[in-house]
C-alpha positions as CSV (number, residue, x, y, z in Angstrom):
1,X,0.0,0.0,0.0
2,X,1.5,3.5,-1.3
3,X,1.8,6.2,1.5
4,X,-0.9,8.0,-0.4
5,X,-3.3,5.4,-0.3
6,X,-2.7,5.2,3.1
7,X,-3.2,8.8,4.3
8,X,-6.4,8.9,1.7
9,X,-7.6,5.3,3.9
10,X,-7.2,7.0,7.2
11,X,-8.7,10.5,5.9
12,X,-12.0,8.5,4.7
13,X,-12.1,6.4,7.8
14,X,-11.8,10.3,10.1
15,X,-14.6,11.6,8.0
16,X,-17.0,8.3,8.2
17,X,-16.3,8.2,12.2
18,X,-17.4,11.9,12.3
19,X,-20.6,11.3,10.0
20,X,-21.2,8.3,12.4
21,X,-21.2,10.4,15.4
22,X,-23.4,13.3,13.9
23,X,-25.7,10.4,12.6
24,X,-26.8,9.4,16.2
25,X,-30.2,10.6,17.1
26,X,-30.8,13.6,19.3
27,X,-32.6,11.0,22.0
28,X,-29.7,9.2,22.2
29,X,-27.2,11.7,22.9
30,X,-29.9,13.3,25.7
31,X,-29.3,9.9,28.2
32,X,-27.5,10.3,31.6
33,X,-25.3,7.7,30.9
34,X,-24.2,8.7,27.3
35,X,-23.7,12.1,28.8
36,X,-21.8,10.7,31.9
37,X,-19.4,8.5,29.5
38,X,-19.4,11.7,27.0
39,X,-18.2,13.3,30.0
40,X,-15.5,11.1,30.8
41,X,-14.0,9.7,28.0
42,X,-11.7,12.6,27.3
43,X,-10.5,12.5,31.0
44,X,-10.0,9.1,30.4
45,X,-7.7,9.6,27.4
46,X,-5.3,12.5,28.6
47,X,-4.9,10.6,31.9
48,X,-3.8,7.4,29.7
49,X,-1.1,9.8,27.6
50,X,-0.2,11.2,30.5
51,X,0.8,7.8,31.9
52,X,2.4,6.4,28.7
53,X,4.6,9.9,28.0
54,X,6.2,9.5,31.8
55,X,6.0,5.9,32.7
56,X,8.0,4.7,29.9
57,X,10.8,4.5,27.4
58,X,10.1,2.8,24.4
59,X,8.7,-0.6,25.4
60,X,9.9,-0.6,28.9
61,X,8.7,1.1,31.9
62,X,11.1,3.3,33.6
63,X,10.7,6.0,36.8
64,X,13.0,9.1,36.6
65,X,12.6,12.9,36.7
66,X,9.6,12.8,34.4
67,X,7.5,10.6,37.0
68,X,8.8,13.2,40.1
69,X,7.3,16.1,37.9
70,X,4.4,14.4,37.8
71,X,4.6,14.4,41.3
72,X,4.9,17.9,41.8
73,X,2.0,19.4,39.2
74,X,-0.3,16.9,41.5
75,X,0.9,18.1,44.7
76,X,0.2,21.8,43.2
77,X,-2.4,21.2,42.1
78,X,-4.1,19.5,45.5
79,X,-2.8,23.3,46.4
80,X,-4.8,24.9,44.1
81,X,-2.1,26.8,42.6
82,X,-2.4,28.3,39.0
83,X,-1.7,26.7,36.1
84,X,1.5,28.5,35.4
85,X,3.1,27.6,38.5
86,X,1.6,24.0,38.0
87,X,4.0,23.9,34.9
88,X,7.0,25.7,36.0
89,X,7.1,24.0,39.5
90,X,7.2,20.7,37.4
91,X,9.3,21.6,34.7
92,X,11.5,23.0,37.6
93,X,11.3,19.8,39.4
94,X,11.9,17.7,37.2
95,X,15.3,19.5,35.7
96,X,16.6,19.8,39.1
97,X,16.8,16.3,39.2
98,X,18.0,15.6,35.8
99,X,20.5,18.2,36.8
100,X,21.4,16.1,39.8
101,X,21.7,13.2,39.0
C-alpha cells in the first residue's frame, strides 16, 4: 500500500467516524449515561497519555525525573495553585533532578 493510499484510507475512515457520530439521534445523545461517558471519556484519554509519555521509554517502563514532575503538578495542584506555576514547578522539578543526578 502507497503512503498516499494510506493517508487517503485514514482520511475517509476520520470523515466516516465523524458522519457516524453526527448520525446518532438527538434522543440518544440526551441519556444520563451517554452524557456521563461523554463526559468522561476525554478525561480518560489524557490521563492514559499522560501515563504512557512518563511511565515509559520505548517498550519498557522506567521511573525518573519525568515521574517526580508528575509528582509535583499533582501536589500543586491539590494546592490549588495556577496553572502557570503548576508547569513551571514541574518543569522546575523535574530539571533539578535531571541536573542532579
Amino acid at each position: 500500500m502507497s503512503v498516499w493510499a494510506a493517508i487517503l484510507a485514514a482520511g475517509l475512515g476520520c470523515y466516516l467516524l465523524k458522519l457516524a457520530g453526527l448520525s446518532v439521534p438527538a434522543a440518544v445523545l440526551e441519556r444520563p449515561v451517554v452524557r456521563r461517558v461523554a463526559d468522561l471519556i476525554p478525561v480518560a484519554l489524557l490521563a492514559a497519555l499522560v501515563a504512557v509519555q512518563v511511565f515509559t521509554e520505548g517498550q519498557r517502563l522506567v521511573l525518573d525525573a519525568r515521574a517526580a514532575g508528575l509528582g509535583a503538578a499533582v501536589v500543586l495542584l491539590l494546592l490549588r495553585a495556577p496553572f502557570l506555576v503548576v508547569v513551571l514547578g514541574s518543569a522546575a522539578t523535574a530539571a533539578l533532578l535531571r541536573l542532579w543526578a
